[in-house]
C-alpha positions in Angstrom: -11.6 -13.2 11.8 -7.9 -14.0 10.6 -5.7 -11.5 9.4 -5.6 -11.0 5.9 -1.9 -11.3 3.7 -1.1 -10.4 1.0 2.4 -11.0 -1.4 4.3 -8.7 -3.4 5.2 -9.7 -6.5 7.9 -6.9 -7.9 10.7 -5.0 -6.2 9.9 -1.7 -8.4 7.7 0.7 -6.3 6.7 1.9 -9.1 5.1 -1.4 -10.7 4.1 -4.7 -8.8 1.2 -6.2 -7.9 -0.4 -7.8 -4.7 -1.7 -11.2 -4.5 -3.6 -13.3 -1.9 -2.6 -16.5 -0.9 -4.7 -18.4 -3.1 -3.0 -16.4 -6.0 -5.9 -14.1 -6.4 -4.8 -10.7 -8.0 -5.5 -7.9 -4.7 -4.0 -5.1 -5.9 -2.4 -3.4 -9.3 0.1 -0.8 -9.6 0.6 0.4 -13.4 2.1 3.9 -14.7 1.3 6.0 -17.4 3.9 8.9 -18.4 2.3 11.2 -21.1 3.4 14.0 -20.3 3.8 13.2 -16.5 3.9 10.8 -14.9 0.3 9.2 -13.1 0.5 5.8 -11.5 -3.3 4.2 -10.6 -3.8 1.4 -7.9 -6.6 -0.5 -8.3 -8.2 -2.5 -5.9 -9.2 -6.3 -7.8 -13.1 -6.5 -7.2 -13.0 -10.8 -6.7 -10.8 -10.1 -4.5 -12.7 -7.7 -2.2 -15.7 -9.4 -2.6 -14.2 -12.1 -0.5 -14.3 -9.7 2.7 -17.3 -8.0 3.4 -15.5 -5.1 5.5 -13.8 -3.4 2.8 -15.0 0.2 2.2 -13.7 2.9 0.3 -12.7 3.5 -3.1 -11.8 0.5 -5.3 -9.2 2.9 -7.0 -6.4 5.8 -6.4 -4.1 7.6 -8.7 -0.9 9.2 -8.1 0.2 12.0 -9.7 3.6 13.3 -9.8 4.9 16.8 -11.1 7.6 17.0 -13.7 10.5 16.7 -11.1 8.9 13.8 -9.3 9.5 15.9 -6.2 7.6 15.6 -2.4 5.4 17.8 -1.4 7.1 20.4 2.0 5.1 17.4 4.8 7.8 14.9 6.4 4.9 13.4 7.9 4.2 10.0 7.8 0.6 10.5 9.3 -3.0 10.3 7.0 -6.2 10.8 7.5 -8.5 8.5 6.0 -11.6 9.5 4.0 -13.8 9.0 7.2 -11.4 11.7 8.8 -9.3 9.2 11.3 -5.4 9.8 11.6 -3.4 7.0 10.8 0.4 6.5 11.3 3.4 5.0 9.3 6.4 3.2 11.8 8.9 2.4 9.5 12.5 0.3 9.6 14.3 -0.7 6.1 12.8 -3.9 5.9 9.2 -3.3 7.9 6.8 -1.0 7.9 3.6 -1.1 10.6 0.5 1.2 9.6 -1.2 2.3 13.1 -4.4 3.8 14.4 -2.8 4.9 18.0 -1.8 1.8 19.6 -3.5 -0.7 17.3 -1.4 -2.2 14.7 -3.2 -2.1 11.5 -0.9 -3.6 8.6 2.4 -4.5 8.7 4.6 -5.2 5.3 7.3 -7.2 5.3 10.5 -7.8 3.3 10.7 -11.3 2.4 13.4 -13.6 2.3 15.7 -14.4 -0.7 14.5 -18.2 -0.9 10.9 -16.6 -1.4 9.5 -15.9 -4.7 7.6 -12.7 -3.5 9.5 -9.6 -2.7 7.1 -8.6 0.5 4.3 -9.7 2.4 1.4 -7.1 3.6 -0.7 -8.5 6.5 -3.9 -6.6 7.3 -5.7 -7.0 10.3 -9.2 -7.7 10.5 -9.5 -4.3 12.2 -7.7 -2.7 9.2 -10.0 -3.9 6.1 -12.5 -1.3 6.6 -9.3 1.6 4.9 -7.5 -1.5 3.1 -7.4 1.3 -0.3 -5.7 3.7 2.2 -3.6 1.4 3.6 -2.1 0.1 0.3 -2.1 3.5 -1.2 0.1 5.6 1.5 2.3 2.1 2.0 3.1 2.5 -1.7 4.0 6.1 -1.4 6.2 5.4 1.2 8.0 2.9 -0.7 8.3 5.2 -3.1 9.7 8.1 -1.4 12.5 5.6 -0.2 13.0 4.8 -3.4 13.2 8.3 -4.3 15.5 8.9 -1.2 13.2 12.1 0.1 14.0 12.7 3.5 
């Protein structure tokens, strides 16, 4: 099985969206801010029905306090909901999701002549969390963006 990829459309952390090569709508990232702000990622159901060995929930919400600060962890470890540890390595312009040795995901800046901002390849071995995945990659763009150290 081929890896699967996936292309940013957006620069804003805080509102893009992911599309498949094919130009099928993956993933969507909207905000609401009434009284606080709460951001919900939703997982495209055409597009997961094109991989059988996605699990998990087809949705997750962010919500942030009044002062849009982080929570005390530095860590750049989850745990999924099946209770496996999972790792963020991360550079300015790549970021590689892990499970020990195994690379998971990777996303990518692209490059100025491209008309996506990023690309997110999943391996075949990562589809199983791909809700996960997107979800703690987008809080980790976001806490750059934030500049939370």
């Amino acid at each position: 099985m081929a890896s699967v990829v996936l292309l940013q459309f957006g620069s804003d952390p805080f509102s893009f969206r992911f599309e498949d090569l094919q130009g099928r709508p993956a993933f969507t990232l909207c905000a609401s801010q009434y009284p606080t702000l709460v951001m919900k990622l939703t997982r495209e159901a055409p597009w997961a029905q094109q991989h059988a060995s996605i699990m998990g929930p087809s949705n997750s919400f962010f919500y942030f306090g009044p002062s849009h600060e982080r929570d005390r962890s530095s860590s750049r470890y989850f745990t999924s909901q099946s209770g496996n540890n999972y790792k963020w390595r991360m550079t300015n312009t790549r970021m590689e999701c892990m499970d020990g040795r195994t690379l998971l995901a990777s996303w990518d800046l692209s490059s100025p002549e491209d008309d996506f901002h990023a690309r997110l390849t999943i391996k075949p071995s990562g589809l199983h969390i791909v809700t996960e995945i997107v979800t703690t990659l987008i809080l980790n763009r976001m806490a750059q963006d934030l500049n939370w150290q």
